[in-house]
C-alpha positions in Angstrom: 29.4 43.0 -43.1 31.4 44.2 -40.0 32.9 42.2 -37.6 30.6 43.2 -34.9 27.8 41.6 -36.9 29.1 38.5 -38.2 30.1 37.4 -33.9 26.8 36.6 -32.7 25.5 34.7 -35.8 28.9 32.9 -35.0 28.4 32.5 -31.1 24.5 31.2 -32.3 26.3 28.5 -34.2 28.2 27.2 -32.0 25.7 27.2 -29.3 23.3 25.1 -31.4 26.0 22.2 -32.3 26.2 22.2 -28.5 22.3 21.5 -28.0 22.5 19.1 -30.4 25.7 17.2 -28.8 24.3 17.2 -25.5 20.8 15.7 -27.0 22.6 13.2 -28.7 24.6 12.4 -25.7 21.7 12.3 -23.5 19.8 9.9 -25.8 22.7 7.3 -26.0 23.2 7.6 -22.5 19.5 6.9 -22.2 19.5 4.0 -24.6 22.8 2.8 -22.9 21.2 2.3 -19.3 18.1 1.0 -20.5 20.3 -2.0 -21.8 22.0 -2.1 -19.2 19.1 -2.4 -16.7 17.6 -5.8 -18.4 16.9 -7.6 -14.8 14.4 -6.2 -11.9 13.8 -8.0 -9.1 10.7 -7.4 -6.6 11.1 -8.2 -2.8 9.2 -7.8 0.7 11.0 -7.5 3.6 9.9 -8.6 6.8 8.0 -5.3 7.7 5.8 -5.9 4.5 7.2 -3.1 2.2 7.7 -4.0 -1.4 11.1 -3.6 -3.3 12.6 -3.6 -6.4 15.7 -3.1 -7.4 18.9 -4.7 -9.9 20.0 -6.8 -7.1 18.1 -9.6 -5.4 18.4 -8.9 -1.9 16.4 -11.8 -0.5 15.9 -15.6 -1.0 12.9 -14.5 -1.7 13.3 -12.1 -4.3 11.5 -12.3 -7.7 12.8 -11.8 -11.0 10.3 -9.8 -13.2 10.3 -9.6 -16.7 9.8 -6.2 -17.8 9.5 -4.8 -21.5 8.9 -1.4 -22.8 5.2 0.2 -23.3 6.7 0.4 -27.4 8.0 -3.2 -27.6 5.1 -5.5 -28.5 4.3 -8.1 -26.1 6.0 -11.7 -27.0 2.6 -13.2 -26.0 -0.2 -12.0 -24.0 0.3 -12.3 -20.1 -1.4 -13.6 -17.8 -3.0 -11.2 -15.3 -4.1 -13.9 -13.2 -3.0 -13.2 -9.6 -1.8 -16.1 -7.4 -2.6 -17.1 -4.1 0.1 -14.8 -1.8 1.2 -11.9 -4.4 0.0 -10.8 -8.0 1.3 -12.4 -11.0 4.3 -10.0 -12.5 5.3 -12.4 -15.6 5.5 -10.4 -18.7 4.0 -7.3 -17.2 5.7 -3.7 -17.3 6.7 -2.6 -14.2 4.2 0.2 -14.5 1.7 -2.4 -14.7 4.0 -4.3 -11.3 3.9 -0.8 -9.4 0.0 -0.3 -10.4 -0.8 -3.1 -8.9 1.2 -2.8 -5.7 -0.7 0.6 -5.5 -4.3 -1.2 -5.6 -3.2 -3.9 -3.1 -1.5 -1.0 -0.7 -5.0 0.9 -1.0 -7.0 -2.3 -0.4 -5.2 -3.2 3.0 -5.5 1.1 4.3 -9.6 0.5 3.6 -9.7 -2.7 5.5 -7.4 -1.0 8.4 -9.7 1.6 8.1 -13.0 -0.5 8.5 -11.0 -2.5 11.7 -10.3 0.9 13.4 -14.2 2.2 12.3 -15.5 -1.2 13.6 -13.5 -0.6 17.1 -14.1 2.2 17.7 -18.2 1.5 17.4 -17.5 -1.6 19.7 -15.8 0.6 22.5 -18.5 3.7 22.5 -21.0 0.3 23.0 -18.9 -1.1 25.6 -18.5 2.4 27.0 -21.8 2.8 27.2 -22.8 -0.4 28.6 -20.6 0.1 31.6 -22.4 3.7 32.3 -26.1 1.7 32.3 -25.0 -0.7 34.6 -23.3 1.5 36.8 -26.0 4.2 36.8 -28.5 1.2 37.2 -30.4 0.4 41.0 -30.7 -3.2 39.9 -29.6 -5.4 37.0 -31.5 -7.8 35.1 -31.6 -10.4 32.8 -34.5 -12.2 30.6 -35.1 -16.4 31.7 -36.1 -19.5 28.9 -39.9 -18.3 29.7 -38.9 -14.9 29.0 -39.6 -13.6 32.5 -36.8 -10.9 34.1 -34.8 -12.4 36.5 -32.9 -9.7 38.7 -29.3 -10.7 38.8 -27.4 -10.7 42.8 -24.8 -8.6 43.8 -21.7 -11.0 42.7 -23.8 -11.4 39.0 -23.9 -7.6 38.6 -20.2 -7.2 39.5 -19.1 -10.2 36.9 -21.4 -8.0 34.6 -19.1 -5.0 35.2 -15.8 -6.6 35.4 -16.5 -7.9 31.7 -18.1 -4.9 30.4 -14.9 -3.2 31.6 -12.8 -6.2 29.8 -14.4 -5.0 26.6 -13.4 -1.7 27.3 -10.0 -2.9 27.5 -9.9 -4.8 24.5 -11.9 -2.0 22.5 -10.8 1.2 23.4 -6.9 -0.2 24.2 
């Protein structure tokens, strides 16, 4: 064997004991932080974002208890959630963040039925406004059911508070 072809079984050597180094390196280091990381704490500030983080940065700041998705669970926890935010004792953070994630998407469908909801109110209030306006005379249906035609100081009440809801509505 020459010494041309014994160099790169060499230089394949000592590039797999490096591989093998740096994977054993990066699993200690792994293992390392995960021990050190043993306390999470969950937080809302005053603009309602969730945190977490190592530090408690509030008064308010819960600790959670978080295990491993391998670790069996010490006993079985309760998923119950109370009255102002869900219950996070015992549950993996994935489980923590899961549930912030269905709570987030809750409130965006509710904003999103307010703004729906509004936005009907103001084309009817819209709309009312342009009857009245484009109306000769206004009226309004008595206790016996009879129409009642409404005077001039009526009619403008009428489109002062049609225009209110406008307001309010369409902002």
């Amino acid at each position: 064997m020459s010494v041309s072809e014994a160099r790169p079984r060499q230089i394949a050597s000592i590039s797999a004991r490096m591989c093998r180094a740096a994977f054993v390196l990066t699993l200690w280091l792994g293992i390392a932080t995960g021990a050190l990381a043993d306390k999470v704490y969950k937080w809302v500030d005053q603009d309602g974002n969730v945190h977490f983080g190592d530090q408690p940065s509030s008064d308010t700041a819960q600790e959670l208890e978080i295990r491993s998705k391998a670790s069996p669970p010490a006993a079985a926890p309760s998923r119950v959630p109370g009255p102002s935010a869900p219950n996070t004792n015992g549950l993996s953070i994935s489980d923590v963040m899961e549930e912030e994630r269905l709570r987030r998407k809750k409130a965006r469908a509710r904003e999103k039925q307010v703004r729906e909801e509004r936005m009907r109110n103001c084309l009817l209030a819209r709309d009312r406004l342009r009857s009245y306006e484009e109306s000769n005379l206004l009226y309004d249906i008595d206790s016996s059911g009879k129409r009642r035609i409404l005077s001039d100081a009526e009619r403008n009440a009428a489109e002062r508070e049609a225009r209110a809801e406008i307001e309010h509505f369409c902002g």
